[in-house]
C-alpha positions in Angstrom: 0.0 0.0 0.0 1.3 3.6 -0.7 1.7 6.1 1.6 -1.6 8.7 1.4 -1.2 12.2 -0.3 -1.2 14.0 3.1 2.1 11.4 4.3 5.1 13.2 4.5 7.2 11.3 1.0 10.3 11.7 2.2 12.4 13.7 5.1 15.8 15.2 4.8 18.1 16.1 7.2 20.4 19.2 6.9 23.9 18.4 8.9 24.3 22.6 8.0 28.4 22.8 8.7 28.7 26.6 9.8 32.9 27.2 8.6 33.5 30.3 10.6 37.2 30.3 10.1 39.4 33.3 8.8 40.2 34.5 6.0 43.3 34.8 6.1 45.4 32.5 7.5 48.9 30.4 7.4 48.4 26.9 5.9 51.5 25.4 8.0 48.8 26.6 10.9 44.8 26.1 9.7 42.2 27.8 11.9 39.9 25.3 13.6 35.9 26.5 12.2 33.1 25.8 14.1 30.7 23.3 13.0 26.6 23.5 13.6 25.1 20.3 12.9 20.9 21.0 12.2 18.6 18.5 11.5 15.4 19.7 9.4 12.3 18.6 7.4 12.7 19.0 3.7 9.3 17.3 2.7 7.1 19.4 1.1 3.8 17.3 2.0 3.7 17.4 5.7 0.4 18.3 6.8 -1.5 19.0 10.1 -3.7 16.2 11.2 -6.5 15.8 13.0 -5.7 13.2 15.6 -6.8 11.9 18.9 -4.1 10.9 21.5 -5.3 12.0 25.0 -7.8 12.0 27.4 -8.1 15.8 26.2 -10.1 14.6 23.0 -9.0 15.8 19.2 -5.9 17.7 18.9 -4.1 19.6 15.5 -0.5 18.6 15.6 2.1 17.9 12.9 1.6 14.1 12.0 3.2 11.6 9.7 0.3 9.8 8.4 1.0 6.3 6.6 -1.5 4.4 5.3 -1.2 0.4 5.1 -3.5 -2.5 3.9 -4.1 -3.1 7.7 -4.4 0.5 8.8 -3.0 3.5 9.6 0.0 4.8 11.6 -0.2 8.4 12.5 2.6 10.4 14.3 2.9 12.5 16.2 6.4 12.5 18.4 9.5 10.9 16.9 12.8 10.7 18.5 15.7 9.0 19.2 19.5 9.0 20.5 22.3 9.7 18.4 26.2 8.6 19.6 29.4 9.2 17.6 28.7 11.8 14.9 31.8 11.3 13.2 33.6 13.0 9.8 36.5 10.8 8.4 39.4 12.7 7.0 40.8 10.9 3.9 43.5 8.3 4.7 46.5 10.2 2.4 46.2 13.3 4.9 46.8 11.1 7.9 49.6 8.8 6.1 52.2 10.4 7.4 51.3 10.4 11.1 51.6 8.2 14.2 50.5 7.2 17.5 47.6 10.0 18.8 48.3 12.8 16.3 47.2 10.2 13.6 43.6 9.4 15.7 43.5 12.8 15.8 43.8 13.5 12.2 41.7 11.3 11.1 38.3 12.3 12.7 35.7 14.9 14.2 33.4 14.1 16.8 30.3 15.3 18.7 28.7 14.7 21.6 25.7 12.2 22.2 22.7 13.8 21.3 18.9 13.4 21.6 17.2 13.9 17.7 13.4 15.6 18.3 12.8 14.5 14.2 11.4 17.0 12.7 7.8 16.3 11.4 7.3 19.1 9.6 9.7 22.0 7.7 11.1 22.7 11.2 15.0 23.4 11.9 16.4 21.4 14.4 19.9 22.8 15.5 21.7 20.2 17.4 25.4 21.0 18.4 28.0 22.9 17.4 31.9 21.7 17.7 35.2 22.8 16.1 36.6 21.1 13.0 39.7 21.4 11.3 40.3 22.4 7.7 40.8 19.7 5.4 39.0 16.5 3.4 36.9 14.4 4.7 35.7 11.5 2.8 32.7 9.6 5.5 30.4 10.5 7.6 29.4 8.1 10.1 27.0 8.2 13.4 25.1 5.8 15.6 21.8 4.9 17.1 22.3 4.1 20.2 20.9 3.4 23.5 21.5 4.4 27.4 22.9 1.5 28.9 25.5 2.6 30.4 27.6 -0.8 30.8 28.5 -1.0 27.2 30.5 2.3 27.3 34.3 3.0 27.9 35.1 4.6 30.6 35.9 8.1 28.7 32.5 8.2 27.3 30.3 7.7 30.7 29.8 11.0 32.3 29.3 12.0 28.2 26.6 9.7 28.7 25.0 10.0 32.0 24.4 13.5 31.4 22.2 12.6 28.0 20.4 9.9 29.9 19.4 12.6 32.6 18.3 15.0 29.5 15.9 11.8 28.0 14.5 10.4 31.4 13.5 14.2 32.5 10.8 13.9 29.6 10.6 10.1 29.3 10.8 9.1 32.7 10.4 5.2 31.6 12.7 5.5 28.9 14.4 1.7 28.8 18.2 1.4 29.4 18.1 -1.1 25.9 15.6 1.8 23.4 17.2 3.7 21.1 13.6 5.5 20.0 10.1 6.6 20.8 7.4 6.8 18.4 4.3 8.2 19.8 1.1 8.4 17.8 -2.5 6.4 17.2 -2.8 3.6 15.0 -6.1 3.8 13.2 -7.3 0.1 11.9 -9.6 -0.7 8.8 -12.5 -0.6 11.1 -11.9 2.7 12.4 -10.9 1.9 15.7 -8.5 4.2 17.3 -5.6 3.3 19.6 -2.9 5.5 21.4 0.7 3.9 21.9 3.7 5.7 23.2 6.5 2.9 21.6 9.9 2.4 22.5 12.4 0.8 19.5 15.3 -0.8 20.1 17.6 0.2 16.8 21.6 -0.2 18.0 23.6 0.0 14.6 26.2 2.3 12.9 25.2 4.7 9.7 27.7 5.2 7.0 28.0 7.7 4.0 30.3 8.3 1.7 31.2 12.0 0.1 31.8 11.4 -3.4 33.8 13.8 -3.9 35.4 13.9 -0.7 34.0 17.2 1.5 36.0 20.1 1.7 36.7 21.8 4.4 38.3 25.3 4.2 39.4 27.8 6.7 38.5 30.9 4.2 34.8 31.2 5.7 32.9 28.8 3.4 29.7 27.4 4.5 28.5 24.1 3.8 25.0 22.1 4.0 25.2 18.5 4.3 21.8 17.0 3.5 21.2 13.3 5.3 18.2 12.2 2.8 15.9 9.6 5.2 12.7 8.1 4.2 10.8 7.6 7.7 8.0 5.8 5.8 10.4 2.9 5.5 10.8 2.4 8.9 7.1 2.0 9.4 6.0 0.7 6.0 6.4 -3.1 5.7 7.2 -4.4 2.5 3.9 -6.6 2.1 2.5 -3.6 2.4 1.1 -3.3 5.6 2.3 -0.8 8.9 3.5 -1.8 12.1 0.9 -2.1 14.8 3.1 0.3 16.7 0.1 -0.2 19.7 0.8 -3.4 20.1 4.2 -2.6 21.6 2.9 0.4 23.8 4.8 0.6 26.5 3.0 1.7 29.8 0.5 -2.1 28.6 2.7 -4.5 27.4 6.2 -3.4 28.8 7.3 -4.8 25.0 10.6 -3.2 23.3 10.7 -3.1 19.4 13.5 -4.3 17.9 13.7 -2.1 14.7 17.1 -2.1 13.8 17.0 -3.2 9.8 13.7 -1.0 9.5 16.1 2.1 10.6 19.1 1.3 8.5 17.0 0.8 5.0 15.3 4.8 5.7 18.7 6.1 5.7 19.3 6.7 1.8 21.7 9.3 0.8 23.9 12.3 1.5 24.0 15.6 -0.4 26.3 18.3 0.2 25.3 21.9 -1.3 26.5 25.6 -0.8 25.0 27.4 2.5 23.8 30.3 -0.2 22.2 27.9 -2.2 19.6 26.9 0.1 18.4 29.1 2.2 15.4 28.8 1.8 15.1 25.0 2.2 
C-alpha cells in the first residue's frame, strides 16, 4: 500500500556545517571552524492532522500519516538518541602520522545527542563543535541506547548527562531503546488506539562523500543533507504498517526491535552551498 497524499514522502536532514574560520590565515597553521550540525524537514507534503491521543479529546499537531493494507499509523512525536557523529578525513592526509596525532587526524566528533525528528519543515539545530580544515571522505554516526555498561570509561559522564536529559521527559525511557514513536494507529474498522512505543535500533550509519568534502578555513559554509525516508521504517514491504500499539509501552512493557527498518530509511547524502539553500 502507498503512503496517502497527506504522508510526509520523504524527510531530509540538513547536517548545515557553519565554517567560521578566517580568512586569512597560514596553511602550515589552519584555523579550527566551528561546526553547527541541524537536522530539518525538507518534505514538502507534511500536513497538520486531526488526531486523537489523550484524554483531552481531538488535537491539531504535525503528524506523519501512513496508510497500510491493515491500517493507519499516525505520528505524532518521533525521537531518538544519536552517539558518535563522526567526519572521516581521507586516509593520504593522515599517512604520514603516528601514534595519537594520527587518531586525531583522522576524525571529528560530537557529543551524544537526543534527535526531536522533525515532522514538519522545522530546523532542528543540534550541536556545534570545532573542526579542522581539510578533506573528509565519510560520515558516520550511531543509534544508540543508554545503557551505560556498554560504554568505555571516557565516554560515561558524556553519557549520563544525556540519559538525565531523555529520562527528565521520558521518565520510563528503557536502558536497551534507542527511540520513541508516539502516535494512534487507526485500523480498517476505524478503531483508534494511542501507543507511546519504544524501539530498540543499535547500529552504525555510513556515507560516503563522493567527492570527498571540503573543508576550508576561508569562511565557506556548507550544508550537508542526510536524505531519510521515515516511511520505511514503518511501512512493511507486504504492504502493511507496524501495529506500533501493540508494543505500547505503559501495557505490554514490550521493546521493538527495529534495527533493519532504521538502517533501510537512511538513503543518501548531499552536500550543497550554504547560499544555495536558504530557503530549504
Amino acid at each position: 500500500m502507498l503512503v496517502n497524499k497527506y504522508s510526509i514522502v520523504a524527510i531530509s536532514l540538513i547536517a548545515a556545517l557553519l565554517i567560521t574560520g578566517c580568512s586569512a590565515t597560514n596553511s602550515d597553521n589552519p584555523t579550527p571552524s566551528d561546526v553547527t550540525l541541524q537536522f530539518a524537514n525538507k518534505g514538502s507534503t507534511a500536513t497538520k492532522s486531526k488526531v486523537g491521543y489523550s484524554a483531552n479529546g481531538l488535537q491539531t499537531n504535525d503528524a506523519l500519516s501512513i496508510q497500510g493494507s491493515n491500517g493507519t499509523l499516525v505520528i505524532t512525536d518521533l525521537r531518538f538518541i544519536v552517539e558518535d557523529f563522526e567526519l572521516e578525513r581521507v586516509d593520504s592526509e593522515c599517512e604520514d602520522l603516528e601514534g595519537n596525532e594520527e587518531d586525531e587526524c583522522e576524525e571529528f566528533k560530537s557529543e551524544p545527542f537526543f534527535v526531536d525528528l522533525p515532522l514538519t519543515a522545522d530546523t532542528l539545530n543540534l550541536n556545534t563543535s570545532t573542526i579542522e580544515p581539510g578533506l573528509y571522505e565519510e560520515l558516520e554516526f550511531e543509534i544508540d541506547d543508554l545503557d551505560l555498561s556498554e560504554e568505555a570509561d571516557e565516554d560515561q559522564e558524556g553519557k549520563q548527562l544525556l540519559a538525565e536529559l531523555v529520562r527528565n521527559e521520558f521518565p520510563n525511557w528503557p536502558d536497551e531503546a534507542s527511540m520513541v514513536i508516539i502516535g494512534n494507529f487507526i485500523s480498517d474498522q476505524g478503531d483508534t488506539t494511542a501507543f507511546t512505543t519504544y524501539a530498540e535500533a543499535e547500529l552504525e550509519i555510513e556515507m560516503e562523500f563522493s567527492p570527498p568534502l571540503e573543508v576550508t578555513d576561508n569562511s565557506i559554509s556548507k550544508l550537508l543533507r542526510i536524505n531519510i525516508n521515515p516511511v520505511n521504517w514503518f511501512l512493511r514491504t507486504d504492504g502493511t504498517v507496524f501495529v506500533l500499539s501493540d508494543y505500547d509501552y505503559s501495557t505490554t512493557g514490550n521493546i521493538l526491535e527495529f534495527e533493519v527498518e532504521i538502517k533501510n530509511g537512511f538513503e543518501e547524502i548531499e552536500i550543497d552551498d550554504d547560499d544555495d539553500d536558504d530557503d530549504d
